[in-house]
C-alpha positions as CSV (number, residue, x, y, z in Angstrom):
1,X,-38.4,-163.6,-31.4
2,X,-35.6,-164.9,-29.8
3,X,-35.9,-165.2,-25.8
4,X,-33.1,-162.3,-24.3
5,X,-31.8,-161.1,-20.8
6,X,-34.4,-159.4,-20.6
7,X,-37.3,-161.6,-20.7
8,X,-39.6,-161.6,-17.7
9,X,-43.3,-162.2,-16.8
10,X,-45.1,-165.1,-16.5
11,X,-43.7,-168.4,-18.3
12,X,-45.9,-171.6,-17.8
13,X,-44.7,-174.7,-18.0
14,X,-46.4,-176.9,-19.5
15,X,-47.6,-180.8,-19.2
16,X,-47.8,-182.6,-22.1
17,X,-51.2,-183.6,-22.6
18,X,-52.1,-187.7,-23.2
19,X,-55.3,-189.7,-24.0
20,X,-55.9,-192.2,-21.1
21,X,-54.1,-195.2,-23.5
22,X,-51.0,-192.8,-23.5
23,X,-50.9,-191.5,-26.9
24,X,-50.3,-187.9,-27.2
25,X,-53.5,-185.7,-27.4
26,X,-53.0,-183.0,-29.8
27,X,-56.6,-181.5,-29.5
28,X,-55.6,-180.8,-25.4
29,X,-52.0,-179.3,-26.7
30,X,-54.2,-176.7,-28.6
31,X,-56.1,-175.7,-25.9
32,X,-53.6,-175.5,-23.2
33,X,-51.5,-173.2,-25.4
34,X,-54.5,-171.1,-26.2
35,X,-55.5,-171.1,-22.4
36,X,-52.3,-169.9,-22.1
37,X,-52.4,-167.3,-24.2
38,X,-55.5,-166.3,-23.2
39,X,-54.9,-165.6,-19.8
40,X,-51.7,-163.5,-20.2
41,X,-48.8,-165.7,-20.3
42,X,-45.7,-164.2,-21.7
43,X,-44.2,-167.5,-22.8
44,X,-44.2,-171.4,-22.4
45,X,-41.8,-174.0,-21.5
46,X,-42.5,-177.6,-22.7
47,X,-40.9,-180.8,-22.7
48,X,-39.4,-180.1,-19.1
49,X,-39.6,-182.5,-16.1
50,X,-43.5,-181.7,-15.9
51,X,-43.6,-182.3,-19.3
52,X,-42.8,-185.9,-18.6
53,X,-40.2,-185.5,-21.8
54,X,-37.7,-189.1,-20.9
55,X,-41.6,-190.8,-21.7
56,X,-41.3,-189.5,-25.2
57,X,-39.2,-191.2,-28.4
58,X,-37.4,-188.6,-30.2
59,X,-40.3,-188.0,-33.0
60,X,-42.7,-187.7,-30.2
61,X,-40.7,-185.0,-28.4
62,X,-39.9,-183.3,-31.7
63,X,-44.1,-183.4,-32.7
64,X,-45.1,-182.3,-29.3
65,X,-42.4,-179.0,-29.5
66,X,-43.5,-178.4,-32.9
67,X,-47.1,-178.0,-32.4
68,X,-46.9,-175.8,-29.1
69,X,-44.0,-173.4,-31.2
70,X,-47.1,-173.1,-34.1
71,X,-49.6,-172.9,-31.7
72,X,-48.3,-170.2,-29.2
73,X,-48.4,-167.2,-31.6
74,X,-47.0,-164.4,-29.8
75,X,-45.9,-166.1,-27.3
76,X,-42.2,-167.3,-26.6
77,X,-41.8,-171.3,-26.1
78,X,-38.8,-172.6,-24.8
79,X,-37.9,-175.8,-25.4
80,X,-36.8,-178.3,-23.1
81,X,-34.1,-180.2,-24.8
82,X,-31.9,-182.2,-21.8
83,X,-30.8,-185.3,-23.2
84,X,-28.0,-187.8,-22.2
85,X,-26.3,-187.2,-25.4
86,X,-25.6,-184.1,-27.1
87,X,-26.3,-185.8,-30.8
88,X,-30.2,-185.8,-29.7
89,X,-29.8,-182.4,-27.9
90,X,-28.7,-181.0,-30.7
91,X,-31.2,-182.0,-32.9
92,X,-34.2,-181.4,-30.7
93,X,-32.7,-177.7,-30.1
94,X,-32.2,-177.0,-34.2
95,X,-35.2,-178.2,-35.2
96,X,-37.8,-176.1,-32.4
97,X,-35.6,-172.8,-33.3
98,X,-35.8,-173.5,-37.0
99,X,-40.0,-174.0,-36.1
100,X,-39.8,-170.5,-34.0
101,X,-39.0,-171.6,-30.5
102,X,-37.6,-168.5,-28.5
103,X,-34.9,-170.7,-27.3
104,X,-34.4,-173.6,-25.2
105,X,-33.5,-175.1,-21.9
106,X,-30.5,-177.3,-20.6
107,X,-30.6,-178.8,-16.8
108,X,-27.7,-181.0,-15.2
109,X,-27.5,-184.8,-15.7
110,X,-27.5,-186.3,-12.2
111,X,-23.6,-188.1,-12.6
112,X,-22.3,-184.4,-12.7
113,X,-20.4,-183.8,-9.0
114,X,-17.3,-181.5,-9.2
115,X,-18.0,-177.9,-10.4
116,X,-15.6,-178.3,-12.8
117,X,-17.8,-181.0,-14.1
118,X,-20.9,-178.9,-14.1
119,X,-18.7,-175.7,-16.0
120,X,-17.6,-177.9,-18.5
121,X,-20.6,-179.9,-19.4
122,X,-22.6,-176.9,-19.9
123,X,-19.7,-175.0,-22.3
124,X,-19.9,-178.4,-24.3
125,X,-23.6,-178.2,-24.7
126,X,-23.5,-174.8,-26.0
127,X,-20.8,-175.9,-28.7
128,X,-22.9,-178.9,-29.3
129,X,-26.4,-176.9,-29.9
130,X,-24.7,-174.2,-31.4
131,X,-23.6,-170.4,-29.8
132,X,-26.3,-168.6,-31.8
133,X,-28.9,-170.6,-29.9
134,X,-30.4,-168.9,-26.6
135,X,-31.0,-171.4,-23.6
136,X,-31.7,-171.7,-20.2
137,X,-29.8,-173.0,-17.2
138,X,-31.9,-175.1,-15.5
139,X,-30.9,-175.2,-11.5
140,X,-33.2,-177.7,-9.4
141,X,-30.7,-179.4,-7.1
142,X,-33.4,-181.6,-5.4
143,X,-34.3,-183.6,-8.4
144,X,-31.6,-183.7,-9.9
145,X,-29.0,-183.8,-7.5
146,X,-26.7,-181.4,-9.0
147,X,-25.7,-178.5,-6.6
148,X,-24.5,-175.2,-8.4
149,X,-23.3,-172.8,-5.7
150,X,-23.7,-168.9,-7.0
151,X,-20.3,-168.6,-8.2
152,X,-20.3,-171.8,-10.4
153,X,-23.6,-170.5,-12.3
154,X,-21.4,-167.1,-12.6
155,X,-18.7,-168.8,-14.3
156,X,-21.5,-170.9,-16.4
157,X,-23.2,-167.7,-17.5
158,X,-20.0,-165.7,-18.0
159,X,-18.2,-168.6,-19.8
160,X,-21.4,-169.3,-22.3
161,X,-22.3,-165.9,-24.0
162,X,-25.7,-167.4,-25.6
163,X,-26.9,-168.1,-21.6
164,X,-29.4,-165.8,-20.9
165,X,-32.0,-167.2,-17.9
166,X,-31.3,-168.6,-15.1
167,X,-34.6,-171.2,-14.2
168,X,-33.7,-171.1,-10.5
169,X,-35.4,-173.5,-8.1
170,X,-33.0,-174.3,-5.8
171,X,-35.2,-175.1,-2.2
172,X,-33.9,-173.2,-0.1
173,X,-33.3,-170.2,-3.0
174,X,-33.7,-167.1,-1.5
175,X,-30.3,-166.4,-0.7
176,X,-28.7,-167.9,-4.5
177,X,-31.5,-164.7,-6.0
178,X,-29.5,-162.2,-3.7
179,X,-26.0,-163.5,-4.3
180,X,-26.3,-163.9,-8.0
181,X,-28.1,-160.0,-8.2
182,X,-25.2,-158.7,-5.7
183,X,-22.7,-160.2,-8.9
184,X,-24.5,-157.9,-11.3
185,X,-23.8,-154.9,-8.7
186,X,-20.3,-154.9,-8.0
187,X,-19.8,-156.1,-12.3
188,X,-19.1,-159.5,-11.9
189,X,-22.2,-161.2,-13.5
190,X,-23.8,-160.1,-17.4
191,X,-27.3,-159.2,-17.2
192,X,-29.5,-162.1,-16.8
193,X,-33.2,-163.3,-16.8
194,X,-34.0,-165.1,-13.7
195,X,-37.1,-166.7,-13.3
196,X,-38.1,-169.3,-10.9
197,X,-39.6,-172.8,-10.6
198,X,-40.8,-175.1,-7.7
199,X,-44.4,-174.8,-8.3
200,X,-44.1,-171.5,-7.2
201,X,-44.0,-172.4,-3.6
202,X,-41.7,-169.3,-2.6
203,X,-43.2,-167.1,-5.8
204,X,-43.8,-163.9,-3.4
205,X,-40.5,-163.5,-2.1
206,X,-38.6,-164.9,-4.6
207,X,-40.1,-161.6,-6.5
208,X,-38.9,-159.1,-3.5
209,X,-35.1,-161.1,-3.4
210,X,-35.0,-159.7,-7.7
211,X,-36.5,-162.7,-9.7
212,X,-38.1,-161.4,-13.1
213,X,-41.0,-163.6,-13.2
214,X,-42.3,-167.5,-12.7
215,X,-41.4,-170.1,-14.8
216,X,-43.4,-173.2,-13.0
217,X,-46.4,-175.2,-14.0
218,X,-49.2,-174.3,-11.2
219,X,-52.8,-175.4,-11.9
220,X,-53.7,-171.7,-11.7
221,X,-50.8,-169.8,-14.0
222,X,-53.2,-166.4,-13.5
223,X,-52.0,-166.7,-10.1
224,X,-48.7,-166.3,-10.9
225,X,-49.2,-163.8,-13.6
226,X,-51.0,-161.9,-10.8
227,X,-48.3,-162.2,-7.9
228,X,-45.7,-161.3,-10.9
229,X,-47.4,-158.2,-11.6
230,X,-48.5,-157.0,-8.2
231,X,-44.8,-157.5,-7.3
232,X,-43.7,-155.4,-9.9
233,X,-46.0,-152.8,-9.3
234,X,-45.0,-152.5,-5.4
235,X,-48.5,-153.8,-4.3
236,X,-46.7,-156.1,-1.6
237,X,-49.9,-157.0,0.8
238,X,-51.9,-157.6,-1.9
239,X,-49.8,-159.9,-3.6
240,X,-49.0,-161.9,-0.3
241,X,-52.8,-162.1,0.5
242,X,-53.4,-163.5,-3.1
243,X,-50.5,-165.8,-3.0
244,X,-51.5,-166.8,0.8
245,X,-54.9,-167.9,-0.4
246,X,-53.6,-170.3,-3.1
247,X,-50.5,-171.7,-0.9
248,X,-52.3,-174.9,0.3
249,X,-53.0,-175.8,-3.1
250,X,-49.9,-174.9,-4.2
251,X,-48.1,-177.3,-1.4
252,X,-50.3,-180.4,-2.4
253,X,-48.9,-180.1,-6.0
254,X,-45.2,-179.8,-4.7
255,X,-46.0,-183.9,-3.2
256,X,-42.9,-185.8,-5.0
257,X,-44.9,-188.3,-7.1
258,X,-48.4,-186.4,-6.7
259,X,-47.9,-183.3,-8.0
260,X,-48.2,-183.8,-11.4
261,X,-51.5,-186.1,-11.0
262,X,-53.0,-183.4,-9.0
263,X,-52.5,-180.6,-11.4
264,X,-53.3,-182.9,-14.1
265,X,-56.6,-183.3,-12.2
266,X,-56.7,-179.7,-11.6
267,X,-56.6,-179.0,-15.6
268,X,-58.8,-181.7,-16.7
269,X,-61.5,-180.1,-14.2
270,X,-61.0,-177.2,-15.7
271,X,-61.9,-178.3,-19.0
272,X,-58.2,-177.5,-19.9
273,X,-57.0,-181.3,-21.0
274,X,-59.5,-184.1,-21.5
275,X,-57.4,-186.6,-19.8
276,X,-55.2,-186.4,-16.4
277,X,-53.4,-189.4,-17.8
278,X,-49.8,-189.8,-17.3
279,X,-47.6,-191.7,-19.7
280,X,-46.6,-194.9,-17.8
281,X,-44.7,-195.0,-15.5
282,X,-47.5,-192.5,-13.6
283,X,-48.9,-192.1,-10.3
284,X,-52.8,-192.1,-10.2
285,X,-55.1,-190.1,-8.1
286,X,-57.1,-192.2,-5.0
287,X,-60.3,-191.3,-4.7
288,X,-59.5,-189.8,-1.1
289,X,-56.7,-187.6,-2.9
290,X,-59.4,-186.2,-5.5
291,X,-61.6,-185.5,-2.5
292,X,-58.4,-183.2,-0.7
293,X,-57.9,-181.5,-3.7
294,X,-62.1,-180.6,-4.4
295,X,-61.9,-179.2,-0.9
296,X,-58.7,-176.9,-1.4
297,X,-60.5,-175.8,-4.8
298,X,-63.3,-174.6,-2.3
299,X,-61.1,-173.3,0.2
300,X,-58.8,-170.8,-2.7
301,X,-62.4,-170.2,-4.0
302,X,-63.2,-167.8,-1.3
303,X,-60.9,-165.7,-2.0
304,X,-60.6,-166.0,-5.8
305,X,-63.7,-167.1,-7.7
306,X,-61.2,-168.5,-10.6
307,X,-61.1,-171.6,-8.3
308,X,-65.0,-172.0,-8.1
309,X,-64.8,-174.8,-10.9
310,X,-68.4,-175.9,-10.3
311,X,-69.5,-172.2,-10.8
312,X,-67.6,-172.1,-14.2
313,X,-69.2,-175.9,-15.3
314,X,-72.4,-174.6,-14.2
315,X,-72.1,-171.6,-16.6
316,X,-70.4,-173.3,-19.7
317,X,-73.6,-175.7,-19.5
């Protein structure tokens, strides 16, 4: 099913799984989608910037999309296809909606300045991937540099008929949520998914300022599944208390050059991936970092068991 306007919910991003010599681990793929599944994601992004994609050759990046499209079932997968060139977009985008992906995602190279840079780069992607082809615009300014003010992701969405989500995680965001949902009030902006990134850091408001959902890569994606939901359903103190809980864990996996090592870690403790191996070049966990992390596990634990992971090794042995 092809990903819509309407989409919403929960939408994890995933890493891609690796065996500590750095060859993909297919076995880990399997399980993180089914994990996925299992714990009531509506969809799953791969091959984004957690996904560690500009590690893979083309064939790896194609193999890697393939087998999370097959695997996900009835879930929607987006593919990440951002590429240099639009020859290997192109074929990266075809060949994941020809295997079922629900559609797939674009973000900014950094050399783009001017907004009429940014407009036109983006309409020329769309003609190069093809118009019948949903994607999402990826907007993460502070990695990759690119600034899109309100009105130029207007004139993106407006201009390119076949945009339909917004993956906003601009840091400071709040206020690009509002603008772009006053647009759709007063008839100047199409209806548009929006769902939001940056580990989830601002998750609870960015819920109350409109967002439709989470679209981030959090060692805990019930979390965000439950701070969606509680949002939706108007349960406001309950969501912030949940959210609260998990916030100092959340902020240790937002460290540039850390973050994807810690929730690595987090997964592999789960029993999620059997590595936290990153494709070189990686960052690696110290021993004192490990440690941190343990004692945040313990901390969130308290207030939701999910985080008790020597309680759920205790009972799988």
């Amino acid at each position: 099913m092809k990903l819509t306007p309407k989409a919403a919910g929960t939408f994890a991003i995933a890493p891609t799984p690796f065996h500590d010599d750095g060859r993909i681990d297919d076995a880990s793929i399997d399980r993180l989608t089914d994990f996925y599944a299992e714990v009531g994601c509506d969809g799953v992004t791969v091959l984004g910037i957690l996904g560690e994609a500009p590690k893979l050759e083309a064939a790896e990046a194609e193999a890697v999309a393939l087998r999370f499209v097959k695997r996900a079932k009835n879930m929607q997968v987006i593919v990440g296809v951002s590429s240099p060139g639009f020859a290997a977009m192109r074929t990266l985008a075809r060949k994941s909606m020809d295997a079922g992906a629900a559609g797939v995602m674009i973000a900014p190279p950094p050399m783009l300045r001017t907004d009429d840079q940014i407009t036109t780069y983006f309409k020329q992607a769309e003609e190069a991937i093809g118009t019948d082809i949903p994607w999402v615009l990826q907007d993460y300014p502070l990695t990759l540099t690119v600034v899109m003010t309100p009105a130029v992701i207007r004139k993106i969405i407006m201009d390119s008929k076949s945009c339909v989500m917004l993956k906003h995680e601009d840091w400071p965001g709040l206020e690009k949520i509002t603008a772009l949902r006053g647009f759709q009030k007063d008839g100047s902006l199409r209806e548009l998914s929006i769902l939001t990134g940056n580990g989830g850091t601002f998750l609870d408001f960015e819920m109350e300022r409109g967002a439709d959902g989470a679209m981030t890569g959090y060692a805990f994606p019930e979390l965000l599944i439950d701070v969606v939901n509680l949002q939706k359903q108007g349960e406001r103190d309950r969501a912030h208390d949940l959210f609260d809980a998990h916030l100092p864990l959340i902020r240790y996996e937002q460290q540039p050059g850390v973050g994807l090592a810690a929730r690595k870690y987090v997964l592999q403790k789960r029993g999620i991936i059997a590595s936290m191996a990153q494709r070189k070049p990686g960052s690696a966990l110290s021993p004192t970092a490990r440690a941190e992390i343990d004692y945040l596990l313990s901390r969130v634990a308290r207030f939701d068991k999910r985080a008790n992971l020597q309680l759920q090794s205790s009972a799988a042995g």
